[in-house]
DSSP file (Angstrom, degrees, kcal/mol; ACC not computed):
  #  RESIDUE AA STRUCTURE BP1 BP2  ACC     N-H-->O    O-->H-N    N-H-->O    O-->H-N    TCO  KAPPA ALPHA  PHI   PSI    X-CA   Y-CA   Z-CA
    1    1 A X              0   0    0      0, 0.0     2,-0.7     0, 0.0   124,-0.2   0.000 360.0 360.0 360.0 144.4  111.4   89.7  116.0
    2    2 A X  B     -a  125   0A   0    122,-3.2   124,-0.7    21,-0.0     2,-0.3  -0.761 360.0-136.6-117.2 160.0  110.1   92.2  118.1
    3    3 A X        -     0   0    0     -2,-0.7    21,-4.2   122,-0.1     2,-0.3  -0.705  23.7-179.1 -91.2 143.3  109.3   92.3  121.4
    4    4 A X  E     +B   23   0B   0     -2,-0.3     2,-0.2   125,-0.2    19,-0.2  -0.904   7.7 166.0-125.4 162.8  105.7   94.3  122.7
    5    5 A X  E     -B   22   0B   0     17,-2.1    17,-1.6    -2,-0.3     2,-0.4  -0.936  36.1-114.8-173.7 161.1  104.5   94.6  126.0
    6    6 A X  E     +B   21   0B   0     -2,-0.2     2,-0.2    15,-0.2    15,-0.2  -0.928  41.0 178.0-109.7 104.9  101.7   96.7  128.1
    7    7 A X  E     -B   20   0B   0     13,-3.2    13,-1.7    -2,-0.4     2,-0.6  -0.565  31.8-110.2-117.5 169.8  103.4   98.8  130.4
    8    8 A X  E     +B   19   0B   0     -2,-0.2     2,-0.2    11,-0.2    11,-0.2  -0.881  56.9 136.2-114.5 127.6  102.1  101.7  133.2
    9    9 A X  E     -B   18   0B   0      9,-3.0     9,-4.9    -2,-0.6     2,-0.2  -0.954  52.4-110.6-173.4 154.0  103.0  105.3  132.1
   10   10 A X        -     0   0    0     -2,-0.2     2,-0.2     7,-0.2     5,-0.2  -0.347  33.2-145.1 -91.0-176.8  101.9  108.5  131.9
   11   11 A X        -     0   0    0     -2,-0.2    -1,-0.1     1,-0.1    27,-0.1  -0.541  33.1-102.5-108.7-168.4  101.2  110.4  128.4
   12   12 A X  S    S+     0   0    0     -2,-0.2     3,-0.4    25,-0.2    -1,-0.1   0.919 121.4  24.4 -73.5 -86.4  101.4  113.6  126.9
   13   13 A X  S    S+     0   0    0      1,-0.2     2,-1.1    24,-0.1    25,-0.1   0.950 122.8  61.5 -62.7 -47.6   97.2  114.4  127.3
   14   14 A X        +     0   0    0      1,-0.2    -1,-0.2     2,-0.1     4,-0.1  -0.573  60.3 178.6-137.3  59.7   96.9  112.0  130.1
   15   15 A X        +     0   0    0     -2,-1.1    -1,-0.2    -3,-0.4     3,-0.1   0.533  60.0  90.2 -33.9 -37.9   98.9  112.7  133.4
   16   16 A X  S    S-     0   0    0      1,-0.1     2,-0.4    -6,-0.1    -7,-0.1  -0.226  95.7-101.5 -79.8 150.8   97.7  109.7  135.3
   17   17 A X        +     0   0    0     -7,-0.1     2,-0.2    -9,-0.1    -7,-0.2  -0.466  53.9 173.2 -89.8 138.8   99.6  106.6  134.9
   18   18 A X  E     -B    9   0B   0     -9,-4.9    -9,-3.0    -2,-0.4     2,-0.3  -0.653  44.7 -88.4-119.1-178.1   97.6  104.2  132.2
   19   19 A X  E     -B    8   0B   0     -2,-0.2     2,-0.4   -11,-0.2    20,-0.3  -0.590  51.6-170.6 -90.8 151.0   98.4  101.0  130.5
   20   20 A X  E     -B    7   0B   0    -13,-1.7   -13,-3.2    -2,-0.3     2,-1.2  -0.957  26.1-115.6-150.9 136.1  100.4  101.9  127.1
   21   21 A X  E     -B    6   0B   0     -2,-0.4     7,-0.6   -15,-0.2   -15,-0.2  -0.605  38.3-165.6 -72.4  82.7  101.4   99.5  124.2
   22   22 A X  E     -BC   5  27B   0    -17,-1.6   -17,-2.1    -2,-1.2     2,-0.5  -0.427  10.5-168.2 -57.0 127.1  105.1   99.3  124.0
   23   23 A X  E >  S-BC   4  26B   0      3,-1.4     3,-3.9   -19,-0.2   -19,-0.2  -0.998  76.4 -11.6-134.9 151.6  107.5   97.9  121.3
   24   24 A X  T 3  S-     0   0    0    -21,-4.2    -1,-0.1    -2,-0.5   -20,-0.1   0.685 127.7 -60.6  59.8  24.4  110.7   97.3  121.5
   25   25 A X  T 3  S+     0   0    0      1,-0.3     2,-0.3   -22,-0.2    -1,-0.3   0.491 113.2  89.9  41.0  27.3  110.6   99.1  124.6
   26   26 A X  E <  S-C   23   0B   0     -3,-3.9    -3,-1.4    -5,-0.1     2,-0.3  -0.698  87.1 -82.7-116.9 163.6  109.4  102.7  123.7
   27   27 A X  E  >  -C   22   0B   0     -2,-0.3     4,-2.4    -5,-0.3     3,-0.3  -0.589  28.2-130.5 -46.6 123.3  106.0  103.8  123.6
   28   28 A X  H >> S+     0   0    0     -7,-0.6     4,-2.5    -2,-0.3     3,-0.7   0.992 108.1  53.6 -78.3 -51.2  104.2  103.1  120.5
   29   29 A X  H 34>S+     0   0    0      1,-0.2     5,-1.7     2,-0.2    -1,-0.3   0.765 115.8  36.7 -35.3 -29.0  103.1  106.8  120.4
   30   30 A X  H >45S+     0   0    0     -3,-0.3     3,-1.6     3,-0.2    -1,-0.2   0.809 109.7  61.5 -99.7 -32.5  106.4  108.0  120.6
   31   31 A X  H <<5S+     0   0    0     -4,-2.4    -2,-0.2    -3,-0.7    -3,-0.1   0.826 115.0  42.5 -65.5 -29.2  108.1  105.0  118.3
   32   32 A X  T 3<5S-     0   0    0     -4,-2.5    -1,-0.3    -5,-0.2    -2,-0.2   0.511 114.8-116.1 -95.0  14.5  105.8  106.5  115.6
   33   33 A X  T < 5S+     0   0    0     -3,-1.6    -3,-0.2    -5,-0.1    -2,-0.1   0.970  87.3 116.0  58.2  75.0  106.3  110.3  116.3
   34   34 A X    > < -     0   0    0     -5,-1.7     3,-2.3     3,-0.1    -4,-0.2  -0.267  48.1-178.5-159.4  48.2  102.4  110.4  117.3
   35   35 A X  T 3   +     0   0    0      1,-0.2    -5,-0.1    -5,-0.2   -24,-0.1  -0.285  63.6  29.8 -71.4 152.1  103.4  111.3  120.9
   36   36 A X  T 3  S+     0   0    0      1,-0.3    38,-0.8    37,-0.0    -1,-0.2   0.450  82.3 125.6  75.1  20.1   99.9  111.6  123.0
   37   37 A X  E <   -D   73   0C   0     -3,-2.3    -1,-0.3    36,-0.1     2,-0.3  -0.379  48.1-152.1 -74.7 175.9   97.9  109.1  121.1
   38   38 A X  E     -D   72   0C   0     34,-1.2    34,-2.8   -27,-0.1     2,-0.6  -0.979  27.3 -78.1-137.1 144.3   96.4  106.2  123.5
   39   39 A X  E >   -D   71   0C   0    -20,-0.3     3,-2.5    -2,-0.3     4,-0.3  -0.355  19.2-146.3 -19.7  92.5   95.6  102.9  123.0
   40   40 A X  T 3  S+     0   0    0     30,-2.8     3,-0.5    -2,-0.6    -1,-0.2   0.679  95.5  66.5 -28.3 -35.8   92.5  102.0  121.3
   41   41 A X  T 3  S+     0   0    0     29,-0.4    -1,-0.3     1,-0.2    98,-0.1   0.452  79.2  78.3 -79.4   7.1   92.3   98.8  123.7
   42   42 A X  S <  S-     0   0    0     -3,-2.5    -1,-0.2   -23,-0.1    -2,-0.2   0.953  97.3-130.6 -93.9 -16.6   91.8  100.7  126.9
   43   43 A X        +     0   0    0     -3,-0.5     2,-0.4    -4,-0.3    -2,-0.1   0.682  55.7 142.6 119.3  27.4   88.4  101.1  126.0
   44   44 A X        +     0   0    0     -5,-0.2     2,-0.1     2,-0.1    -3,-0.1  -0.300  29.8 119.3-119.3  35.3   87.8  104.9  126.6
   45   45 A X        -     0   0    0     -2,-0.4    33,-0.2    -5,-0.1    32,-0.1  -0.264  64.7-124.7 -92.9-167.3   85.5  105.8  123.9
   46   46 A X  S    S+     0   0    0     31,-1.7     2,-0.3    30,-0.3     3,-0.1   0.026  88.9  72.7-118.3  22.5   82.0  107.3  124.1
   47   47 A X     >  -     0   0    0     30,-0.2     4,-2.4     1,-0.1    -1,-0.1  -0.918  63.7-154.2-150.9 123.3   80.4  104.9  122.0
   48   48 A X  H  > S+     0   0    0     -2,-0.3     4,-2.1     1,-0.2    -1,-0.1   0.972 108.2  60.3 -52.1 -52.8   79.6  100.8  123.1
   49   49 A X  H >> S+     0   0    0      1,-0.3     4,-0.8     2,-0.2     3,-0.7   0.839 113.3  32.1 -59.2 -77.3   79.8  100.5  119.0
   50   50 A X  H 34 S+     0   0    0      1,-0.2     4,-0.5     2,-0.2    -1,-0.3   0.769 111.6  60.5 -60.3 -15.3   84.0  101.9  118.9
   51   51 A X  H 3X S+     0   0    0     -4,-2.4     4,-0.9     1,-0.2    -1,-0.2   0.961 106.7  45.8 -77.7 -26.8   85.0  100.5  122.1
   52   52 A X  H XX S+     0   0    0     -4,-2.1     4,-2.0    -3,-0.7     3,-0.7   0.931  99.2  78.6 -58.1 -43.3   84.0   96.7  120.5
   53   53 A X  H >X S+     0   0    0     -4,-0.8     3,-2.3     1,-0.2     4,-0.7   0.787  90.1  46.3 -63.1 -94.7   86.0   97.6  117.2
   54   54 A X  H 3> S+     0   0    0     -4,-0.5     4,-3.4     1,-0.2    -1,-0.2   0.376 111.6  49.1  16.0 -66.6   89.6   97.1  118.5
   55   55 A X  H <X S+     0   0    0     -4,-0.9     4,-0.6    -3,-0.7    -1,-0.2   0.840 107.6  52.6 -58.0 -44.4   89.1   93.9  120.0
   56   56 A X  H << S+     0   0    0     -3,-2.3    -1,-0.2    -4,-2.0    -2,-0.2   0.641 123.1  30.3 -66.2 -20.5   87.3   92.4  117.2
   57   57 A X  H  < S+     0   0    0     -4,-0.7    -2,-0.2    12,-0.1     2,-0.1   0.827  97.6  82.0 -98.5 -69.0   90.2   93.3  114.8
   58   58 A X  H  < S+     0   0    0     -4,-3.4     2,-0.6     1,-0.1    -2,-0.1   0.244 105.2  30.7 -28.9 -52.8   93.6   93.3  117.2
   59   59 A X  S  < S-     0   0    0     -4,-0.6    -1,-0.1    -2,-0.1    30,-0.1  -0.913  79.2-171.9-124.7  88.0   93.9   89.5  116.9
   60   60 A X        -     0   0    0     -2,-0.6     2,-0.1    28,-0.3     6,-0.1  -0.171  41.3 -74.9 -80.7 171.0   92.7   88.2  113.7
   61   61 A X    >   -     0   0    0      4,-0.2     3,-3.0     1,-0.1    29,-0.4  -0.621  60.6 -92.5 -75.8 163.7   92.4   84.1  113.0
   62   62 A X  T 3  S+     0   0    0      1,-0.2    29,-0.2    86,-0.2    -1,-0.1  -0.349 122.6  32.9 -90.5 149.9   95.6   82.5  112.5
   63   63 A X  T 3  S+     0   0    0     27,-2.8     2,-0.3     1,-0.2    -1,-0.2   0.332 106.9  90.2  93.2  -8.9   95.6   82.8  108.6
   64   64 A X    <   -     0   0    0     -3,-3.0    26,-1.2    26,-0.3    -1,-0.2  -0.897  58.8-141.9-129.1 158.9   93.7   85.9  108.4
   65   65 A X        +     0   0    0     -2,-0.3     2,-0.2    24,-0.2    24,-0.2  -0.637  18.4 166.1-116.0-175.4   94.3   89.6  108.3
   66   66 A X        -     0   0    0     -2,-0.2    22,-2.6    22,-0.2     2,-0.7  -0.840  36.3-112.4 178.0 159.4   92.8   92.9  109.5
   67   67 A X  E     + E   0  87C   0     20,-0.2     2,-0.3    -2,-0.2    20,-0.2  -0.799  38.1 175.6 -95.0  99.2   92.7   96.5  110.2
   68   68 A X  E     - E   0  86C   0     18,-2.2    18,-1.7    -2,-0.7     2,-0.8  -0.804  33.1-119.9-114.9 139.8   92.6   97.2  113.8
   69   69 A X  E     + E   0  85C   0     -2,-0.3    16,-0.3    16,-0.2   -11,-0.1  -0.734  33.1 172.7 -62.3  93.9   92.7  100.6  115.4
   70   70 A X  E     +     0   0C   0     14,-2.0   -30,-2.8    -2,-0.8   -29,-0.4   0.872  61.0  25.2-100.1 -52.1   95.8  100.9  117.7
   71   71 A X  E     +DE  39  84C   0     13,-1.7    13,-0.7   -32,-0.2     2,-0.3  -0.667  58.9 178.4-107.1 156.1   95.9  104.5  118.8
   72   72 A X  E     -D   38   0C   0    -34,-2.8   -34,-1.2    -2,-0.3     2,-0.6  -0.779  36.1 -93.0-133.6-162.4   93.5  106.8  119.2
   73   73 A X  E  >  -D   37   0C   0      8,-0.3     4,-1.2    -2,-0.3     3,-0.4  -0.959  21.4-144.6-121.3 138.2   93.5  110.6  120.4
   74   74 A X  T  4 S+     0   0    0    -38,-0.8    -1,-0.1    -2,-0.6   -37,-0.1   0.639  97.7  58.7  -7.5 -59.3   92.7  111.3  124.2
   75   75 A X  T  4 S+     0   0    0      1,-0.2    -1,-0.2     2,-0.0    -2,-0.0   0.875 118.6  25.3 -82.3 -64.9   90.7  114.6  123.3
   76   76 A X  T  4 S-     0   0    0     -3,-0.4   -30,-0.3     5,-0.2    -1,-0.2   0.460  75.2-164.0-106.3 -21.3   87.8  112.9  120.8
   77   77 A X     <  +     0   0    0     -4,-1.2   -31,-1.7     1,-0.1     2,-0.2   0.837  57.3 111.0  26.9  53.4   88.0  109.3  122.3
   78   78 A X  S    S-     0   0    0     -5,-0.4    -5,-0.3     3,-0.2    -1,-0.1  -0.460  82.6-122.0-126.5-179.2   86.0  108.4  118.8
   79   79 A X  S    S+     0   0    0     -2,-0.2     4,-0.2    -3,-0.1     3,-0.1   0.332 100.9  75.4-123.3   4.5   87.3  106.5  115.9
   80   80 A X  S    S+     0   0    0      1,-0.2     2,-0.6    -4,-0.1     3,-0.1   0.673  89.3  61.2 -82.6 -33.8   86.7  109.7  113.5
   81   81 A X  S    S-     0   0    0      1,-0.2    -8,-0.3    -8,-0.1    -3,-0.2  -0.834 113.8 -24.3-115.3 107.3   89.5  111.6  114.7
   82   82 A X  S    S+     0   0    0     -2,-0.6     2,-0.4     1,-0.2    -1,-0.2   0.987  74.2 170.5  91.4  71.0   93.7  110.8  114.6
   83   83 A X        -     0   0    0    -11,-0.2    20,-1.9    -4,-0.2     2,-0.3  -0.997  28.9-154.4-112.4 130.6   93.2  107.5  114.5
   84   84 A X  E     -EF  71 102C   0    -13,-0.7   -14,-2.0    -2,-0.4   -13,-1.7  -0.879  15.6-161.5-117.4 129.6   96.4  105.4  113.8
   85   85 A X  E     -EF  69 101C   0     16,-2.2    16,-1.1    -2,-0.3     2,-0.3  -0.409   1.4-162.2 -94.5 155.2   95.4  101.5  111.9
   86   86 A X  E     -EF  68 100C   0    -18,-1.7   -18,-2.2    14,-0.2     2,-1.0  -0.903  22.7-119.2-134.0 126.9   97.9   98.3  111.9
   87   87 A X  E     -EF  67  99C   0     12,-1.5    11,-2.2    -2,-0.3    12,-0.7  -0.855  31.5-151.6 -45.2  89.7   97.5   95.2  109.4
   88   88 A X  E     + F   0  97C   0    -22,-2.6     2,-0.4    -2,-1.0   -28,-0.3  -0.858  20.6 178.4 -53.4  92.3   97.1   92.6  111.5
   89   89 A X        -     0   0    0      7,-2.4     2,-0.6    -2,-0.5   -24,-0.2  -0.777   9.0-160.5-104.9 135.8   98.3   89.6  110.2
   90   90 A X        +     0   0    0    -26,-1.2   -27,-2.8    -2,-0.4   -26,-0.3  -0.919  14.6 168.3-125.6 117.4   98.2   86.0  112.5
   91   91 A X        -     0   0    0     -2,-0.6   -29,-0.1     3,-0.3   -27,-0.0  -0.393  52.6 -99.1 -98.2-162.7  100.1   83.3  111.7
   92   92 A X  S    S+     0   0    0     -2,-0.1   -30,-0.1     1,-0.1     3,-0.1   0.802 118.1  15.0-100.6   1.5  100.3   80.5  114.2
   93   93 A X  S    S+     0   0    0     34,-0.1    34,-9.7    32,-0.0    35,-0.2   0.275 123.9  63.5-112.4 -22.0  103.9   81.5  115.9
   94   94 A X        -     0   0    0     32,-0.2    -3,-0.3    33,-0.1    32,-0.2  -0.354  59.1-160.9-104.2 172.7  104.1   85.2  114.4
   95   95 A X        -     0   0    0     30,-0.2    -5,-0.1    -5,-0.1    31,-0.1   0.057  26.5-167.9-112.9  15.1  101.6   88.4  115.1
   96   96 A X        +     0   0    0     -8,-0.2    -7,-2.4    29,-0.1     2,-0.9   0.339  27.4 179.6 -43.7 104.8  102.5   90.5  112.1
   97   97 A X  E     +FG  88 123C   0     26,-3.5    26,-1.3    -9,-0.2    25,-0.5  -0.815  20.0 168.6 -99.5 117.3  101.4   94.5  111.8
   98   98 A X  E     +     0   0C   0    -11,-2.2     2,-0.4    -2,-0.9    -1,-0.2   0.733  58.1  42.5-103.7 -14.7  103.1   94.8  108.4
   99   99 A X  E     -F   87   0C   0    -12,-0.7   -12,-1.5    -3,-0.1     2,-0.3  -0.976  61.6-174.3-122.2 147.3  101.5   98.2  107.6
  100  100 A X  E     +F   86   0C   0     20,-0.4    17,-5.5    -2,-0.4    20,-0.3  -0.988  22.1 134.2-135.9 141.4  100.8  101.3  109.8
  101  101 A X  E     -FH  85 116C   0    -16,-1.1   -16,-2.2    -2,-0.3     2,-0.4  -0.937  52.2 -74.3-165.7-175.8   98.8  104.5  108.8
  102  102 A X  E     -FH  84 115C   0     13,-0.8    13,-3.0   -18,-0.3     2,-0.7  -0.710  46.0-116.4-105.7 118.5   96.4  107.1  109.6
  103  103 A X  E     + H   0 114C   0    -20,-1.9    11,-0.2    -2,-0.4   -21,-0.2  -0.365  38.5 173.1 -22.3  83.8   92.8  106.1  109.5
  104  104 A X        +     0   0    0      9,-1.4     2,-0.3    -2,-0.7    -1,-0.1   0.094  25.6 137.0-126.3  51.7   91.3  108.4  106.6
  105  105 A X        -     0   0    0      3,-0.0     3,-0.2     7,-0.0     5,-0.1  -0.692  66.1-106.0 -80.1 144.5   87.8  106.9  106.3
  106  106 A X        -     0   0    0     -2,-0.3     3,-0.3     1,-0.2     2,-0.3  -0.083  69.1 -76.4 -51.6-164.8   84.6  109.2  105.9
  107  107 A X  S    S+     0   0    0      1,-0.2    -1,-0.2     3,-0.1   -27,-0.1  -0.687 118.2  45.9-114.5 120.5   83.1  108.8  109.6
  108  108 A X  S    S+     0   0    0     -2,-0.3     2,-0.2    -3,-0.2    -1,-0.2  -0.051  94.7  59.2 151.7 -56.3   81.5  105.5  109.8
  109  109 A X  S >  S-     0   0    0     -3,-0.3     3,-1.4     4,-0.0     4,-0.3  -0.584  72.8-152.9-131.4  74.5   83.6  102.5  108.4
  110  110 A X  T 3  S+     0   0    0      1,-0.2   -43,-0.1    -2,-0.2    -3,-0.1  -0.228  70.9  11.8 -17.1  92.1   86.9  102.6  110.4
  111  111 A X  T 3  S+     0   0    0      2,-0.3     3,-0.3    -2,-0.1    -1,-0.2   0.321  92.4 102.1 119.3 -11.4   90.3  101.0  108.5
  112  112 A X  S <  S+     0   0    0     -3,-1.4     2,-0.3     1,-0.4    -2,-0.1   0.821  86.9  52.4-104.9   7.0   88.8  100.7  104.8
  113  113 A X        +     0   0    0     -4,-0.3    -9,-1.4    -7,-0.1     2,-0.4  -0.767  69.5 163.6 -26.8  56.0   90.8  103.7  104.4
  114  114 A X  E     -H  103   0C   0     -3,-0.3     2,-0.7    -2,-0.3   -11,-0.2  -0.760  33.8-156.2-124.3 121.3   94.1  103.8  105.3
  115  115 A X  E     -H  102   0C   0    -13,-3.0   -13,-0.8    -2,-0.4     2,-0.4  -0.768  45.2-148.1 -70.9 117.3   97.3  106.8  104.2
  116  116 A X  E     -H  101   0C   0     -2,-0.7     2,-0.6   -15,-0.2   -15,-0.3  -0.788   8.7-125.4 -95.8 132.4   99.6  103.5  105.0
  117  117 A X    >   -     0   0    0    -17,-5.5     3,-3.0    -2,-0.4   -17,-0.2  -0.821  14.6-152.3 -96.3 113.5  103.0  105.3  106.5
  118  118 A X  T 3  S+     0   0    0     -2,-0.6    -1,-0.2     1,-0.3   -17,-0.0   0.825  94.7  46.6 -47.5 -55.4  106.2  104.2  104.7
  119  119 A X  T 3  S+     0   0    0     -3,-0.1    -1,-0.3   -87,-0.0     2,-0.1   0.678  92.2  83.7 -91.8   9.4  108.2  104.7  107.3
  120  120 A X  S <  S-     0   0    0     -3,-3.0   -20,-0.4   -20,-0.3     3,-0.1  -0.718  83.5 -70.7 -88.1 146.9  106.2  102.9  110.6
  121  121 A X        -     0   0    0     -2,-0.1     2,-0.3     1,-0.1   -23,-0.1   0.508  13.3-147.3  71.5 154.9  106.8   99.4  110.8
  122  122 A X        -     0   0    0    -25,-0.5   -24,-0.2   -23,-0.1     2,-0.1   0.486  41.0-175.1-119.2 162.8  106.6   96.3  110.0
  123  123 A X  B     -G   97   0C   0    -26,-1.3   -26,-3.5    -2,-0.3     2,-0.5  -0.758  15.9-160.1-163.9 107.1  106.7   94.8  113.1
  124  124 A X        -     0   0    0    -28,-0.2  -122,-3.2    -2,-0.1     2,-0.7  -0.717  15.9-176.8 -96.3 103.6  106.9   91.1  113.7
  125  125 A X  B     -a    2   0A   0     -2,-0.5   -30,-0.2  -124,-0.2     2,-0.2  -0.799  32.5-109.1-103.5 145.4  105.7   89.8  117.4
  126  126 A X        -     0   0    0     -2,-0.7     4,-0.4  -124,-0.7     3,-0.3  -0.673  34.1-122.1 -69.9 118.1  105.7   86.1  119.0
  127  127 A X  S    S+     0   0    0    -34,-9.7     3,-0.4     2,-0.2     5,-0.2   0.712 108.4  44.2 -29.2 -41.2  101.9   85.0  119.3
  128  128 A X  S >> S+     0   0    0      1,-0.3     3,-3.7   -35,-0.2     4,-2.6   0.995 114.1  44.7 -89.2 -33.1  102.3   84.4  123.1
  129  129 A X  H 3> S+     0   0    0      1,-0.4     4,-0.8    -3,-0.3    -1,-0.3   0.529 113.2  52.8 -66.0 -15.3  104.2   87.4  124.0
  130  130 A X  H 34 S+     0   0    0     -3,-0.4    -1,-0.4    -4,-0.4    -2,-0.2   0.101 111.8  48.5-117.6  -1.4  101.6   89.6  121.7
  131  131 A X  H <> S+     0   0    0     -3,-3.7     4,-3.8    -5,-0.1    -2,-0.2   0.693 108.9  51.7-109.5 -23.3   98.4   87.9  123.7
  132  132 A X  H  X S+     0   0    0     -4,-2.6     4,-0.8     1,-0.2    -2,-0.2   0.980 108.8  50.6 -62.5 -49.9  100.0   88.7  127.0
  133  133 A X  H >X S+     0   0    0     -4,-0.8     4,-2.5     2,-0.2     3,-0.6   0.942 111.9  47.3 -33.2 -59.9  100.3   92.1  125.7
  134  134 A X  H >> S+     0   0    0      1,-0.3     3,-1.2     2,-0.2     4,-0.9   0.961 108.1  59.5 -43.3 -66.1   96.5   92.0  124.7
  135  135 A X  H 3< S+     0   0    0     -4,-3.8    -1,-0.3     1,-0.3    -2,-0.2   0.437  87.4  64.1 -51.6 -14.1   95.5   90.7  127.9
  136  136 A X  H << S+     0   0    0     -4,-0.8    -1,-0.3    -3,-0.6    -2,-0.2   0.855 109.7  46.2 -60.9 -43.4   96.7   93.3  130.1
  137  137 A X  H << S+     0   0    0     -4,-2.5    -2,-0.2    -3,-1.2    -1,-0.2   0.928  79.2 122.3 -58.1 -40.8   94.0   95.5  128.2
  138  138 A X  S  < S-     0   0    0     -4,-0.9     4,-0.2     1,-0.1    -3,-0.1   0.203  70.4-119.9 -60.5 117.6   91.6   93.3  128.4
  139  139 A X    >   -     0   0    0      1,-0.1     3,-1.8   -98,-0.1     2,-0.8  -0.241  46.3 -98.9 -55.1 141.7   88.3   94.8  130.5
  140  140 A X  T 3  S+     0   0    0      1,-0.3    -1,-0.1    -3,-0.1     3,-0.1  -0.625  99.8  23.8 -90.8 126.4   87.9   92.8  133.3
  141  141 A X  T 3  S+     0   0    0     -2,-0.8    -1,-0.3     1,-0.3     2,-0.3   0.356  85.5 125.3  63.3  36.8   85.2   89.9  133.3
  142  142 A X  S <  S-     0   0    0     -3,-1.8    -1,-0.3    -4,-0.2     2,-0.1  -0.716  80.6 -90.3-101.5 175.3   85.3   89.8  130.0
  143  143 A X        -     0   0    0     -2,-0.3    -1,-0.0    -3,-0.1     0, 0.0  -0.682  57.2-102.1 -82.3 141.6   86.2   85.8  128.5
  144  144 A X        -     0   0    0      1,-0.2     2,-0.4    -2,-0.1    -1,-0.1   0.010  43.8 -93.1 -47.7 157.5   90.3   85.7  128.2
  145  145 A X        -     0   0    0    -14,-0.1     2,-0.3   -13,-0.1    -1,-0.2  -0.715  41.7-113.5 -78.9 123.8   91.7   86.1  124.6
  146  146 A X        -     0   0    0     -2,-0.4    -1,-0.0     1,-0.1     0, 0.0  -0.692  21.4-164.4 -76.8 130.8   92.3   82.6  122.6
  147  147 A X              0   0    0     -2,-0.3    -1,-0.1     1,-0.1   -20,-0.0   0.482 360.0 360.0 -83.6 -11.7   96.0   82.0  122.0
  148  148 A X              0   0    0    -86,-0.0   -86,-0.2   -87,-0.0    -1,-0.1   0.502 360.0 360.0 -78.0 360.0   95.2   79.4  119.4
């Protein structure tokens, strides 16, 4: 199992300390060689329409998968450019991202495109420890993330 967690850190593009999505205790940018990507969950696009996509994938229903957007790049704060996907698959203990890759959809329809990378991943988390995770991102007054 692995462990993930939201931690406060600087990047590469982005001297000021943010939240960043750790496993295993690295950086997920750095655990994938993708050093200065950012989380897709902090919410820092330029469009109402990408900042929603994340959320709506990261946590699928327990039984179901999807292609959620984990990093993006700094620079383009889009979902068109560098954008790194997980399979998110929810069971009712487990989180599973059993694939990771590079985004290569025309501009438009995020994740039904993916160059899957062989060597990122799989990476197996515990449901509650993977919501806590979530919830640190989570914009504030928005309704908490169901753990069920």
């Amino acid at each position: 199992m692995n462990r993930i967690e939201a931690i406060r850190a600087n990047s590469k593009f982005v001297p000021e300390p943010h939240l960043i999505m750790a496993v295993d205790g690295a950086p997920l940018d750095l655990a994938l060689g993708v050093e200065g990507l950012v989380s897709s969950l902090l919410g820092w696009f330029h469009s109402e329409e990408d900042c929603a996509v994340p959320w709506q994938r990261i946590l699928p229903d327990i039984g179901c998968a999807a292609y959620a957007p984990v990093l993006i790049c700094p620079d383009d704060l889009d979902l068109d450019c560098s954008v790194v996907m997980a399979e998110v698959v929810a069971e009712l203990e487990v989180i599973r991202w059993d694939r990771l890759g590079y985004n290569a959809t025309p501009k438009g329809a995020v994740g039904s495109w993916v160059r899957w990378e062989p060597s990122w991943g799989p990476y197996r988390f515990g449901r509650t420890e993977y919501v806590r995770c979530l919830a640190a991102f989570q914009p504030v007054g928005t309704e908490p993330l169901n753990s069920c």
